[in-house]
N, C-alpha and C positions, 0 to 999 in steps of 0.2 A: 451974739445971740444969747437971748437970758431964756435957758429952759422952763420959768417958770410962767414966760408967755406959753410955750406948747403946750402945760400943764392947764392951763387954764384955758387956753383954746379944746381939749380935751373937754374937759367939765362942761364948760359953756355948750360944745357942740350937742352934746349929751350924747356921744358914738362910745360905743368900747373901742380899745384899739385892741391889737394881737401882737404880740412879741414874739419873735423866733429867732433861733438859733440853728446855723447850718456849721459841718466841719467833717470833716474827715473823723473814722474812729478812736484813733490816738488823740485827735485834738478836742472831739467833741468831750472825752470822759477826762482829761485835763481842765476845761471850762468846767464842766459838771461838779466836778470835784470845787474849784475856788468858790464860785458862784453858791455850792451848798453851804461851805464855810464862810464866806463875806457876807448872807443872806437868811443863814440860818433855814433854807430849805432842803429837801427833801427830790429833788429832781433825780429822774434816773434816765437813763436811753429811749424809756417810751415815753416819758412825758409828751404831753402835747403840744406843740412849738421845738422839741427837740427833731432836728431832722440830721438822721447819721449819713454819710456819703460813703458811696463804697471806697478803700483805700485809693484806688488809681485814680480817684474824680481829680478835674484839672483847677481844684481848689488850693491856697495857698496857706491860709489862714482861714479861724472865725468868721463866718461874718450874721451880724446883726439886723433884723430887720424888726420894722412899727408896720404894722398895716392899717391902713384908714378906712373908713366905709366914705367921708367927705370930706373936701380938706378948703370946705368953702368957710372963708375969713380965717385961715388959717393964716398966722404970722409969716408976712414974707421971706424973711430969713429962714424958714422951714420950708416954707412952700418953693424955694429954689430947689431945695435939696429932694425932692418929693417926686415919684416919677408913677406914670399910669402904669396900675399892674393888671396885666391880661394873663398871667403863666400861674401865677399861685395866691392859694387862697380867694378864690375866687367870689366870695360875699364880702372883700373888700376891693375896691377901685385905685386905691393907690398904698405907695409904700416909704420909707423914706431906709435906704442901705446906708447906714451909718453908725457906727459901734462907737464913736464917743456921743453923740448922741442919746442913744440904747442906753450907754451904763450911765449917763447923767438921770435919767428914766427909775433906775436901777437903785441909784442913791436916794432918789424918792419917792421910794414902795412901789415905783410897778414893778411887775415881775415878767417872767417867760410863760405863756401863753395870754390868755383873754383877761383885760383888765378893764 
């Protein structure tokens, strides 16, 4: 997969996407913390796209999500990984839950929330 097809299916589509971040409190403000330093941002627990879990949620890890508003001619190598979303964020139609994906994203200037 060459990220810079997504990148460009992005642009081309002419959609924003949305990035988010889900974690447990300990892990969320672990992420927060690298992500300000690797990115030179400013994120804290409310940002937009940060979503804090309560301690006991049945989460293990991070995890990363893209939300699409369409994912029509979207590169099939993406478009496997890509699943209809009905539960969140609801002015987007799909998602794709994949954190090296996310942080390849990440290395080229998107960021967490609306991009």
């Amino acid at each position: 997969m060459n990220i810079e097809d997504l990148i460009l299916f992005i642009k081309q589509s002419g959609q924003h996407v949305f990035i988010e971040v889900e974690a447990k409190p300990e892990k969320i403000q672990k992420f927060i913390a690298k992500y300000n330093l690797d990115f030179k941002q400013h994120l804290t627990a409310n940002t937009d796209g940060i979503i804090t879990l309560k301690p006991d949620a049945n989460k293990w890890d991070v995890e990363l999500r893209i939300y699409f508003v369409t994912v029509t001619d979207m590169p099939s190598d993406y478009l496997r990984k890509t699943t209809k979303n009905s539960f969140y964020r609801d002015n987007y139609n799909f998602r794709i839950n994949n954190n090296g994906i996310t942080r390849e994203l990440f290395s080229r200037g998107f960021h967490i929330g609306l991009n």
